[in-house]
OpenMM code with the backbone's topology and positions (N, CA, C; nanometers):
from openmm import Vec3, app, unit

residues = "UNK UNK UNK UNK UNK UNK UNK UNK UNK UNK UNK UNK UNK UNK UNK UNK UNK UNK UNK UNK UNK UNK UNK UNK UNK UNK UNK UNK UNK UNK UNK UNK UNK UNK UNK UNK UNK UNK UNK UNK UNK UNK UNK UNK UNK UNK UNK UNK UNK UNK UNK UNK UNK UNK UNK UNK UNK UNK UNK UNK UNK UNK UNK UNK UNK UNK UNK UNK UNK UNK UNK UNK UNK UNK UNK UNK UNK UNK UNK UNK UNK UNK UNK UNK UNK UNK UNK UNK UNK UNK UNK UNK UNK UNK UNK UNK UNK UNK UNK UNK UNK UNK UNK UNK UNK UNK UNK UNK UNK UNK".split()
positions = [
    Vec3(4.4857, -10.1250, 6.8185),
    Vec3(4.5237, -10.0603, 6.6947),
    Vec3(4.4532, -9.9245, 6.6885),
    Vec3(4.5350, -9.8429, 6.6965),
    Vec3(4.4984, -9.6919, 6.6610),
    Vec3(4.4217, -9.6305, 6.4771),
    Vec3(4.3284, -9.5807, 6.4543),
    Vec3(4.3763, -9.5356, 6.2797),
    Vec3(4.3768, -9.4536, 6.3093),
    Vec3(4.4188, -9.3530, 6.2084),
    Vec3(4.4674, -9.2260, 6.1394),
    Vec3(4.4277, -9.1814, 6.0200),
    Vec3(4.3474, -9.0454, 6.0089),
    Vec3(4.3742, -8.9907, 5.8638),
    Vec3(4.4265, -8.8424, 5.8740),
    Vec3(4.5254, -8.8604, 5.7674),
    Vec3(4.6211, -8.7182, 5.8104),
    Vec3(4.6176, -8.6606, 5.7042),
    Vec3(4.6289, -8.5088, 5.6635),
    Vec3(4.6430, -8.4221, 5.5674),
    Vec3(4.7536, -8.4720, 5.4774),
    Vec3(4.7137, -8.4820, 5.3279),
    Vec3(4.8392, -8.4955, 5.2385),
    Vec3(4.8645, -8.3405, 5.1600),
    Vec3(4.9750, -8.2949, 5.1674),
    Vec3(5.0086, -8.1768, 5.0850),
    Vec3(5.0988, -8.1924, 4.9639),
    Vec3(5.1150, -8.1687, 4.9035),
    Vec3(5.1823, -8.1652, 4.7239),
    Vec3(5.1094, -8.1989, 4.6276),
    Vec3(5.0240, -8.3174, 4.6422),
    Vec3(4.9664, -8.3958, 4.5272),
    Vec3(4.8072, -8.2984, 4.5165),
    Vec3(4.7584, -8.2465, 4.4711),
    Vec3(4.6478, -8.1706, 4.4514),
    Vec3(4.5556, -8.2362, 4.4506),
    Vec3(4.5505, -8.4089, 4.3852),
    Vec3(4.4144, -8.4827, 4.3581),
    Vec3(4.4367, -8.5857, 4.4948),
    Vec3(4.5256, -8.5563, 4.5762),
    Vec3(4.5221, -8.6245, 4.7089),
    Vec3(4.5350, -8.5866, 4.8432),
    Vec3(4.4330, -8.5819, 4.8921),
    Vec3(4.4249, -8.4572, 5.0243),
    Vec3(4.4575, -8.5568, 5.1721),
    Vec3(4.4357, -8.6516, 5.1712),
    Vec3(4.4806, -8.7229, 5.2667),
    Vec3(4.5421, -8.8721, 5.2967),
    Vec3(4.5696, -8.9183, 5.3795),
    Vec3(4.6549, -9.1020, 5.3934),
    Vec3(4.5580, -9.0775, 5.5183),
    Vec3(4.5353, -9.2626, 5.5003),
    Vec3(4.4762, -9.3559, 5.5999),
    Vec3(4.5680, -9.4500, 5.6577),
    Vec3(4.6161, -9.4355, 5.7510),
    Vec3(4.6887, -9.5765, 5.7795),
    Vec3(4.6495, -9.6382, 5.9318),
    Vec3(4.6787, -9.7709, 5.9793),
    Vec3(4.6528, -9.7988, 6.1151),
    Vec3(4.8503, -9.7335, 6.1713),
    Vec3(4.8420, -9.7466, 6.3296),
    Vec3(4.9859, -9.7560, 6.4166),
    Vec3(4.8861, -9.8740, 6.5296),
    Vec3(5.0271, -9.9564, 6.5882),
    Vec3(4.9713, -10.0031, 6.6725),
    Vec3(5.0348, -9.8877, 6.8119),
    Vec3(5.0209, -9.7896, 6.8074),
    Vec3(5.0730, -9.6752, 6.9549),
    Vec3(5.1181, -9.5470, 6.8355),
    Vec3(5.0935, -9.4955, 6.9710),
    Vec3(5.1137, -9.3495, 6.9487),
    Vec3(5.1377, -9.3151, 7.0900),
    Vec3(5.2474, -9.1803, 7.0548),
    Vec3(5.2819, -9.0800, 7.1469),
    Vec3(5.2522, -8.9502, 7.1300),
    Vec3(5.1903, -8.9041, 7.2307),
    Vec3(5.1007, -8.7624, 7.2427),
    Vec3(5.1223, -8.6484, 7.3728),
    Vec3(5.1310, -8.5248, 7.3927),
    Vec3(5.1224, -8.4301, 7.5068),
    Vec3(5.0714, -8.3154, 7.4608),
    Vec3(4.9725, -8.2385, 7.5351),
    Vec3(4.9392, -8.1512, 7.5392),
    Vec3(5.0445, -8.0497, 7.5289),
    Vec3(5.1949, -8.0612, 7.5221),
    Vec3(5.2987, -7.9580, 7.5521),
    Vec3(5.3516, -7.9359, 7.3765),
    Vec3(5.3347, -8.0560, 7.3009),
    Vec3(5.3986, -8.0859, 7.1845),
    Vec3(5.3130, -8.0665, 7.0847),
    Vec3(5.3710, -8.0589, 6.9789),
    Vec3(5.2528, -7.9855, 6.8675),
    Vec3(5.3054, -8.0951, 6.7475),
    Vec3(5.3417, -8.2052, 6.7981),
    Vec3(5.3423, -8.2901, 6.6984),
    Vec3(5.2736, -8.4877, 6.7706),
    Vec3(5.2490, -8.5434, 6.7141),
    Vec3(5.1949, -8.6873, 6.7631),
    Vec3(5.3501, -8.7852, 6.7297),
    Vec3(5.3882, -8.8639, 6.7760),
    Vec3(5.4332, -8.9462, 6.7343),
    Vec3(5.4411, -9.0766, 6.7006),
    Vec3(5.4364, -9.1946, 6.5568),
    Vec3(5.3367, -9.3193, 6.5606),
    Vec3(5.4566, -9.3966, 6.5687),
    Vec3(5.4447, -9.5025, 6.6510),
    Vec3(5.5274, -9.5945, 6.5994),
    Vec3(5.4974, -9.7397, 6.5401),
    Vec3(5.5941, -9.7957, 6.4378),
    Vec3(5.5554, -9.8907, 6.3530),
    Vec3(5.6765, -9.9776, 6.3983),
    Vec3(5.6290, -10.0856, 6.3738),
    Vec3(5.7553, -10.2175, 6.3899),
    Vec3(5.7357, -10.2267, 6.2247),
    Vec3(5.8983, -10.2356, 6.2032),
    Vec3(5.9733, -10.2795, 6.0439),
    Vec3(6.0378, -10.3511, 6.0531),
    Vec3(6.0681, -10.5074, 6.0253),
    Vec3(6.1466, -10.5375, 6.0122),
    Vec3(6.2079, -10.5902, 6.1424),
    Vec3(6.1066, -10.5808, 6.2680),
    Vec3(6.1439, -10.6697, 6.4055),
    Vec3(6.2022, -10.5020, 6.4443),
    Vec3(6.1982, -10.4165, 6.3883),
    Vec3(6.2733, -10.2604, 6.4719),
    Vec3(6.1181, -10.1737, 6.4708),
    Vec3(6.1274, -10.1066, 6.5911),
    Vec3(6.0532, -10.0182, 6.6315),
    Vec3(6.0763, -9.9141, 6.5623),
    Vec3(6.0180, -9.8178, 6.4624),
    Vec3(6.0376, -9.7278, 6.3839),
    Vec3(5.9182, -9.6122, 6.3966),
    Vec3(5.9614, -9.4571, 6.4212),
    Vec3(5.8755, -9.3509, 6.4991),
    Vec3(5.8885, -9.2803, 6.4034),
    Vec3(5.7300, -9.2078, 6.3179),
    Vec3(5.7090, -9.1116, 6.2536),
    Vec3(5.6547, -9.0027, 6.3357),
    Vec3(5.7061, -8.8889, 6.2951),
    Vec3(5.6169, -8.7763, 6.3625),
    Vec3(5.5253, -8.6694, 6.3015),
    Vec3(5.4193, -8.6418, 6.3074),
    Vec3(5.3205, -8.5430, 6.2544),
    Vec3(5.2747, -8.4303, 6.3112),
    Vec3(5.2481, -8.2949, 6.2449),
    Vec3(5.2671, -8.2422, 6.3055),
    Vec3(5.0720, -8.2510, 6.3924),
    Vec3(5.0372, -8.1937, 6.4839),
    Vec3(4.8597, -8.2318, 6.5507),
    Vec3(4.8020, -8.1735, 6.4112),
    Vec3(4.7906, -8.0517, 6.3846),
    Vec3(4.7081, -8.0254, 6.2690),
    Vec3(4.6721, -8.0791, 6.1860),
    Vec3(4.7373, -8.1470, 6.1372),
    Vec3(4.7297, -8.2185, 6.0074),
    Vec3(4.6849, -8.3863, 6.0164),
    Vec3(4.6415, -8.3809, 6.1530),
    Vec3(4.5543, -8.4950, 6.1781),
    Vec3(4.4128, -8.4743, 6.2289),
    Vec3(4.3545, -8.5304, 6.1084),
    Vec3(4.2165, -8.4936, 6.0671),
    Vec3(4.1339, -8.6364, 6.1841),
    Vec3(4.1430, -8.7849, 6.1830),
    Vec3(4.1033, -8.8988, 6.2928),
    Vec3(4.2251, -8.9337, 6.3567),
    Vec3(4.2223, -8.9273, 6.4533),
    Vec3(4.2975, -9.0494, 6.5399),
    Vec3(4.2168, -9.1221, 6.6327),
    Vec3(4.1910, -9.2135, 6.6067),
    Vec3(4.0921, -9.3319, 6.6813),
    Vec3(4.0985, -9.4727, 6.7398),
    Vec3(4.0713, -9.5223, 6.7843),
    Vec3(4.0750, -9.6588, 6.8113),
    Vec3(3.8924, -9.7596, 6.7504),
    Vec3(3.8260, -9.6640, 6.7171),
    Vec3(3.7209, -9.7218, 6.6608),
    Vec3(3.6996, -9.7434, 6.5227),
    Vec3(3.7432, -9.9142, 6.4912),
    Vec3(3.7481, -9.9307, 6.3232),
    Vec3(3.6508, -9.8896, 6.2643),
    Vec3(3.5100, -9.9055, 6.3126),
    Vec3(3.3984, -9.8959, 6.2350),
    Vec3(3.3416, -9.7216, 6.2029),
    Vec3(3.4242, -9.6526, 6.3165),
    Vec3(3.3790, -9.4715, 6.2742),
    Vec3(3.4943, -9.4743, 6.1539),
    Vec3(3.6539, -9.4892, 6.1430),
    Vec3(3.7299, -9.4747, 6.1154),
    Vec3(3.6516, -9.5341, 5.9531),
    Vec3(3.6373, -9.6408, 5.9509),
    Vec3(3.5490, -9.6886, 5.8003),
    Vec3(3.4953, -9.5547, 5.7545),
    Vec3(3.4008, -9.5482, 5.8123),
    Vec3(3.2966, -9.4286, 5.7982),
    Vec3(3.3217, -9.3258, 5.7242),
    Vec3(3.4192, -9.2541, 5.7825),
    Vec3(3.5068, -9.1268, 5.7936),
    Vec3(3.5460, -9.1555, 5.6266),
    Vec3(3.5962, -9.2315, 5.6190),
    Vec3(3.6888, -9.2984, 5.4984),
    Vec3(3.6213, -9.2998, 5.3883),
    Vec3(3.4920, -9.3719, 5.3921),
    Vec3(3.4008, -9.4075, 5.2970),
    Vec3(3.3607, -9.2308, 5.2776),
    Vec3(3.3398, -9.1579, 5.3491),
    Vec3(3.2654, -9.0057, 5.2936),
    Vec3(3.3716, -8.9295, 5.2245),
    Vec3(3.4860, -8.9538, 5.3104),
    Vec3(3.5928, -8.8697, 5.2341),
    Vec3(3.6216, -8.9008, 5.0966),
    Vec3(3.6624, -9.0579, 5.0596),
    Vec3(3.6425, -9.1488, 4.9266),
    Vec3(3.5284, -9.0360, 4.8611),
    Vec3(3.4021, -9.0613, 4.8695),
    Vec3(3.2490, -9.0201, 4.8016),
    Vec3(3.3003, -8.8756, 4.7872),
    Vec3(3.3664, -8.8297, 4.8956),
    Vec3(3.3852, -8.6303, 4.8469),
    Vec3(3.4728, -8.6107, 4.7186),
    Vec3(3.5918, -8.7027, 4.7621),
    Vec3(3.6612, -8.6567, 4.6624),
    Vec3(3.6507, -8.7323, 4.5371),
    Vec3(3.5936, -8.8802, 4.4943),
    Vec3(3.5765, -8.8701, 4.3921),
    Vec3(3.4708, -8.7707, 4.3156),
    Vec3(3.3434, -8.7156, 4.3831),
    Vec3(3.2458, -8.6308, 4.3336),
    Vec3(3.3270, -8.5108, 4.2903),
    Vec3(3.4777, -8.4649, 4.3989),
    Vec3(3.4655, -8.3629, 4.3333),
    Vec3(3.6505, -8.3428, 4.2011),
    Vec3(3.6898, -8.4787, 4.2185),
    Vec3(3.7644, -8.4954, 4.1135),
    Vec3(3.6763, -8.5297, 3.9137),
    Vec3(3.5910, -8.5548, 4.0083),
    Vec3(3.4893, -8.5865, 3.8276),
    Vec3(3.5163, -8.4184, 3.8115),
    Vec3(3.4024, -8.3373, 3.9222),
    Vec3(3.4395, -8.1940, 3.8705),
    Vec3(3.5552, -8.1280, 3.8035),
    Vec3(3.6873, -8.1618, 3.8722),
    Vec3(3.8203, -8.1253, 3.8478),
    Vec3(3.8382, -8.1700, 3.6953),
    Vec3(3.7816, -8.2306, 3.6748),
    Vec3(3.8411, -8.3749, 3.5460),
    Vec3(3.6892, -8.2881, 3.4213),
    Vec3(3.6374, -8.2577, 3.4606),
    Vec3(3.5123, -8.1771, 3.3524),
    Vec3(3.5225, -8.0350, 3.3116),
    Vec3(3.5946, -8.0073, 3.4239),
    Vec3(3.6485, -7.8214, 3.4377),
    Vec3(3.7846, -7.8116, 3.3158),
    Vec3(3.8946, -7.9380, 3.3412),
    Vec3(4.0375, -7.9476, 3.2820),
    Vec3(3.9785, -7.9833, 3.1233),
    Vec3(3.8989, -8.0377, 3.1069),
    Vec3(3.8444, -8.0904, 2.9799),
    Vec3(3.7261, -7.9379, 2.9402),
    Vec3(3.6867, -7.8983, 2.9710),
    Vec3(3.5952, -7.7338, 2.9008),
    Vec3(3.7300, -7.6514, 2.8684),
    Vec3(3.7933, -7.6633, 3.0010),
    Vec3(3.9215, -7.5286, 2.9794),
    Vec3(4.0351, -7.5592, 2.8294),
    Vec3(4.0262, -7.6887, 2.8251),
    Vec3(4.1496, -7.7640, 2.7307),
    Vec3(4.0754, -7.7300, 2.6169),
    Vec3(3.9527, -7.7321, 2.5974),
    Vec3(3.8194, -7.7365, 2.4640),
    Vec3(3.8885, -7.5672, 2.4205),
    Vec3(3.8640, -7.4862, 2.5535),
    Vec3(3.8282, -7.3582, 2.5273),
    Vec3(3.9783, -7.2461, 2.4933),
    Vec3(4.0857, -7.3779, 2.5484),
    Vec3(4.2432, -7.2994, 2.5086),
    Vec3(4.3116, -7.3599, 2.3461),
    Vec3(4.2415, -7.5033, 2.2982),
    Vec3(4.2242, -7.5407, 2.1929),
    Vec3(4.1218, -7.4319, 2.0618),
    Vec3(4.0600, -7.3947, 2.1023),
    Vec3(3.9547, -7.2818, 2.0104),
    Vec3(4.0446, -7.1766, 2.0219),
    Vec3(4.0956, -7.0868, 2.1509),
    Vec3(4.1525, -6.9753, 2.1464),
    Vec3(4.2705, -6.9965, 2.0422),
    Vec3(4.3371, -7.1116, 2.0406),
    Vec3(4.4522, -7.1358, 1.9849),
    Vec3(4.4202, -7.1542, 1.8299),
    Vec3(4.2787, -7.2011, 1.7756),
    Vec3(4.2454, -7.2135, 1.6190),
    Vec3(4.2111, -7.0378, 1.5861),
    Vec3(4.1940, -6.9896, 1.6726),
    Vec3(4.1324, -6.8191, 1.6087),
    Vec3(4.2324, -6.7770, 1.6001),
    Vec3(4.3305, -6.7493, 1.6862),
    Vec3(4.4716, -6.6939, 1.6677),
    Vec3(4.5196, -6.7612, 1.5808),
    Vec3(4.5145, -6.8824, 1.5082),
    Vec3(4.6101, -6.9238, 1.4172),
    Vec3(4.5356, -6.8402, 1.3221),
    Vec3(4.3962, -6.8590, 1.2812),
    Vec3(4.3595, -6.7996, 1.1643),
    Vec3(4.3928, -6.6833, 1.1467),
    Vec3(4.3692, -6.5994, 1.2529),
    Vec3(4.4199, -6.4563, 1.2722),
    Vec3(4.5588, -6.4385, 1.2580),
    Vec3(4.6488, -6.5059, 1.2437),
    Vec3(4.7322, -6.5202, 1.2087),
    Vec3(4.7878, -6.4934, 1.0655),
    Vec3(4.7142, -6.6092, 1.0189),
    Vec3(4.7245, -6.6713, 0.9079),
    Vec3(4.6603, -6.6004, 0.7701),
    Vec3(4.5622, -6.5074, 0.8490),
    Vec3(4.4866, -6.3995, 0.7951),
    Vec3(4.5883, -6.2452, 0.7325),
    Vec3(4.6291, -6.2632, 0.8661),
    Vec3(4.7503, -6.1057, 0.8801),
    Vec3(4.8452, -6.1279, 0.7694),
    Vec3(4.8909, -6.2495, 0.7571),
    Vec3(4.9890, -6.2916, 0.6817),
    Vec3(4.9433, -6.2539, 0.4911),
    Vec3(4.8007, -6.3261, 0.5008),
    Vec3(4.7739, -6.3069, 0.3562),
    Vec3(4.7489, -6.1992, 0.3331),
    Vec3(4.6907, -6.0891, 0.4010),
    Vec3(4.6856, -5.9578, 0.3289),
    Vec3(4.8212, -5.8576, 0.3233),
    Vec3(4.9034, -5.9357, 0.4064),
    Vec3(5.0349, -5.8578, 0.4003),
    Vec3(5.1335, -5.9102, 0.2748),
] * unit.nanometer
topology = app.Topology()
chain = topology.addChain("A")
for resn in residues:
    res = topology.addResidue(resn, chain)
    for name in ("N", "CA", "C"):
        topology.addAtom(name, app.Element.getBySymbol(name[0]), res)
């Protein structure tokens, strides 16, 4: 059994997937890996492109490892993400009470 951790792109609070393949296909000529999975009794081939594979291993216990720090990074730095969205929300909530008053101000002397 091979693992894998590969770059995730779209989701912002998710930077990568862990999964096992039992094989993989690889060449120095190709700029992509290819895994294959049995589904369903059918042999089924994903392809990635090399970059965006951060482990490919056959050792469960580094592959743990790897996993467990990446886990510890990103929850440390989603608390950040999650403390930053909560000051900024505080601080576009206040901008939004002064402008009302200021508002609301303009109005009464007019």
């Amino acid at each position: 059994m091979y693992y894998v951790i590969q770059r995730h792109h779209g989701d912002p609070k998710k930077h990568y997937r862990a999964y096992s393949v039992p094989r993989y296909i690889s060449s120095e000529k190709s700029q992509n890996i290819i895994f294959e999975f049995q589904h369903n009794g059918e042999t089924k081939r994903k392809w990635a492109p090399k970059e965006e594979i951060v482990l490919l291993t056959d050792d469960h216990a580094l592959f743990q490892t790897i996993l467990k720090k990446l886990e510890s990074l990103k929850s440390s730095h989603l608390e950040k993400i999650d403390t930053a969205q909560t000051q900024l929300n505080n601080e576009i909530n206040a901008l939004l009470n002064t402008m009302k008053n200021a508002f609301e101000t303009i109005q009464k002397d007019n």
